[in-house]
Each structure stands twice: as structure tokens, then as C-alpha cells.
C-alpha positions in Angstrom: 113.3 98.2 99.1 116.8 96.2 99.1 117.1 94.6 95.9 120.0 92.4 96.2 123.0 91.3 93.6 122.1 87.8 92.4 125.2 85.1 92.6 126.3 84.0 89.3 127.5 80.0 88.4 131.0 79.6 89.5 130.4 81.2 92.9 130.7 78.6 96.1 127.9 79.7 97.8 125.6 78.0 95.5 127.7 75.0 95.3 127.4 74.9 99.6 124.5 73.4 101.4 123.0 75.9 103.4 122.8 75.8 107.2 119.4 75.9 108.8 118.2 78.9 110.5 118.4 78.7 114.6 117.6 82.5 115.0 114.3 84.0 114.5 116.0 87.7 114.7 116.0 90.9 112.7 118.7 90.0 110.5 116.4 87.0 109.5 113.5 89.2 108.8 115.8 91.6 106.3 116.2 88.1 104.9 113.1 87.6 104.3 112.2 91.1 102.8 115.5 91.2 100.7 114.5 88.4 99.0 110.9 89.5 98.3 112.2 92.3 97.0 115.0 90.7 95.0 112.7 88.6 93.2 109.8 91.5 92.9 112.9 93.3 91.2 113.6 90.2 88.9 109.8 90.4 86.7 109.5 86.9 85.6 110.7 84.6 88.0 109.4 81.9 90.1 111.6 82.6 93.3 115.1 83.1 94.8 116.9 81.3 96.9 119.6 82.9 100.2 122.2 81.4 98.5 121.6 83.3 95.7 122.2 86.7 97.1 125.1 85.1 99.3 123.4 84.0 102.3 124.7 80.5 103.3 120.8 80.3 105.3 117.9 78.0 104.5 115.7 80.4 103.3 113.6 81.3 100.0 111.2 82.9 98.3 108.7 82.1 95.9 105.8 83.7 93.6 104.3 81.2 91.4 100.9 80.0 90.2 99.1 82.8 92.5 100.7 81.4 95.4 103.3 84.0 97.2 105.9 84.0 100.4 108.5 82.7 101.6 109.7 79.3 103.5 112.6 78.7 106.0 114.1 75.2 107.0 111.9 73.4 104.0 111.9 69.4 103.5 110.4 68.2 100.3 107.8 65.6 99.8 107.2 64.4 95.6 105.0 63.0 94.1 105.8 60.1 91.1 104.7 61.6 88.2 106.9 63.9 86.4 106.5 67.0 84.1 108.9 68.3 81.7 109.3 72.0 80.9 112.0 74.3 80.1 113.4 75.8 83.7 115.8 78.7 83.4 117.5 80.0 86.8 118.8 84.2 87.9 122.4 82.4 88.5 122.6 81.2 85.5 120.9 83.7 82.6 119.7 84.0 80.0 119.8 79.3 79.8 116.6 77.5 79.4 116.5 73.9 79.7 114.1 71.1 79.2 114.2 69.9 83.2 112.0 67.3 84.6 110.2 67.2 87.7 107.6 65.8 89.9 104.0 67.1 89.1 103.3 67.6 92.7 105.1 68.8 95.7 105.1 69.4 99.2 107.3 71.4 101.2 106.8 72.0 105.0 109.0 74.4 106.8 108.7 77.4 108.9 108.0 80.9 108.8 109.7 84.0 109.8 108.6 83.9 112.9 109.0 80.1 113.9 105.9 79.0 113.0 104.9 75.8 111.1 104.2 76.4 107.4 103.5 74.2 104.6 102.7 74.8 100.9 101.4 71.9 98.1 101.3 72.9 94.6 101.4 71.0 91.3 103.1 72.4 87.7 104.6 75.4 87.9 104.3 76.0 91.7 105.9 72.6 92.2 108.7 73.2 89.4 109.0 76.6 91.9 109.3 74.8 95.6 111.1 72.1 93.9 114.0 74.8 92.3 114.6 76.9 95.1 114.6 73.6 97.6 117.3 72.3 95.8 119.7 75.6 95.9 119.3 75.2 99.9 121.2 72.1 99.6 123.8 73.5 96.7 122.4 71.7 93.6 121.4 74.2 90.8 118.5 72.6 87.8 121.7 72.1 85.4 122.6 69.4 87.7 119.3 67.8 87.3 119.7 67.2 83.3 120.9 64.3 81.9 122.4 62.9 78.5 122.3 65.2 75.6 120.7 68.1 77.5 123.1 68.6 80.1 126.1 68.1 77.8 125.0 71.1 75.5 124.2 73.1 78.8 127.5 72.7 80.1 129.1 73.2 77.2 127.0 76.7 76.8 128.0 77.4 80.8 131.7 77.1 80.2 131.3 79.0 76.7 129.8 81.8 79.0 126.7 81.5 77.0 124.6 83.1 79.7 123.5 86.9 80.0 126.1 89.2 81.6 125.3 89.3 85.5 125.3 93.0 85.6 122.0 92.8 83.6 120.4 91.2 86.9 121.9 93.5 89.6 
């Protein structure tokens, strides 16, 4: 079991759209496990993304709702209606947020081995697919916030008002 150090706001990676995945090798399915076991080692969470442990690869992991795995080289269909609910993120602890989202979502990819995969959820499985598709292309849920909400989160981010990262390593 590899659990992997999770990135912490301020670090590039997360700020950098992730390149797809072309290689369907062993180093891809260590990925995939160190992921799994990242978030199986983080009790509480709805997924983790590559970016998050440093990987610069379109890749994630998720374990919402009943529904667990992992999807590579995702695009996102949403639905119109919304849901709001408080979303927290492992790179930035400890900060929970009223975030809205769509209800429903749809994300088709590929699996570890190449293979066509899609997963459709609503609620907290969508919240999930919709969170960890969004670190692929370098946008973390703080970024999603608008007006009075994401001025007192920023203003908590740059006070360091989050949990120490060694907490989550």
C-alpha cells in the first residue's frame, strides 16, 4: 500500500492542466493503485485527483455514493439543475465551503487498461466526478465560489487558515 503526500494550495501542479494519458503501462497502473490507496488512507473523502500527489496525468479516483474506481482521460457532461452543499478539498484542509454544482453528471473516459468507461451519478457522486474533473484541468472548488463566499475563503487561504499538511501525509 503506497499512500502518497497530498499537494497543498500554492503548489503548480494543481494550478497546471494535466496532460492526457497516451501510455497504458505499469507506471500508469501504480497510478492507479497509489491513488486508491491515497484516498483509502484519507477516511472521509470523495476522491483524489494525480495532480494531487504530483502527477501532471489525467487521472483520478473516486469513492462516493457506493460507487468506487477510478477514471482516466474524463470529459464532463452536466446537467442544469444545481445543488448547493459545503465541498471541502485534501489540498486545501481543514476549509469547507458552500459550492454549487450540477445535480447530475456524466463523465466518460477510460480505464486502466484502455477501455471505454463511463460513470452517471447525481448528489454527492456528481459533486465527486465533478471535483476531481476539475483538478485535471487545474481549477480547485475555491475557484468555483463567487461573491461573499469566495472572498472569506481566500481571505482564510492566505491567512493559512487550513490544517497543517503534515496532518494528511
Amino acid at each position: 500500500m503506497t499512500v502518497r503526500p497530498i499537494r497543498i494550495i500554492g503548489d503548480p501542479v494543481l494550478r497546471t492542466p494535466c496532460a492526457p494519458v497516451t501510455s497504458f503501462d505499469a507506471e500508469l497502473q501504480q497510478l492507479v493503485d497509489d491513488l486508491m490507496d491515497t484516498l483509502t488512507g484519507a477516511p472521509g473523502r470523495a476522491g483524489v485527483a494525480a495532480p494531487q500527489i504530483g502527477v501532471s496525468a489525467q487521472v483520478f479516483v473516486y469513492d462516493a455514493d457506493g460507487h468506487r474506481g477510478h477514471m482516466i482521460n474524463p470529459s464532463i457532461e452536466l446537467s442544469d439543475e444545481s445543488q448547493d452543499d459545503d465541498e471541502g478539498c485534501l489540498s486545501i484542509p481543514g476549509l469547507y465551503f458552500p459550492t454549487r454544482r450540477a445535480m447530475h453528471a456524466t463523465v466518460r473516459g477510460v480505464d486502466r487498461h484502455g477501455e471505454p468507461l463511463t460513470i452517471s451519478g447525481s448528489g454527492f457522486l456528481a459533486r465527486a466526478l465533478q471535483h476531481e474533473t476539475d483538478h485535471l484541468g487545474g481549477r480547485l472548488y475555491v475557484d468555483t465560489l463567487r461573491g461573499d463566499t469566495r472572498r472569506r475563503a481566500l481571505r482564510e487561504i492566505r491567512a493559512g487558515r487550513f490544517d497543517s499538511p503534515s496532518r494528511h501525509r
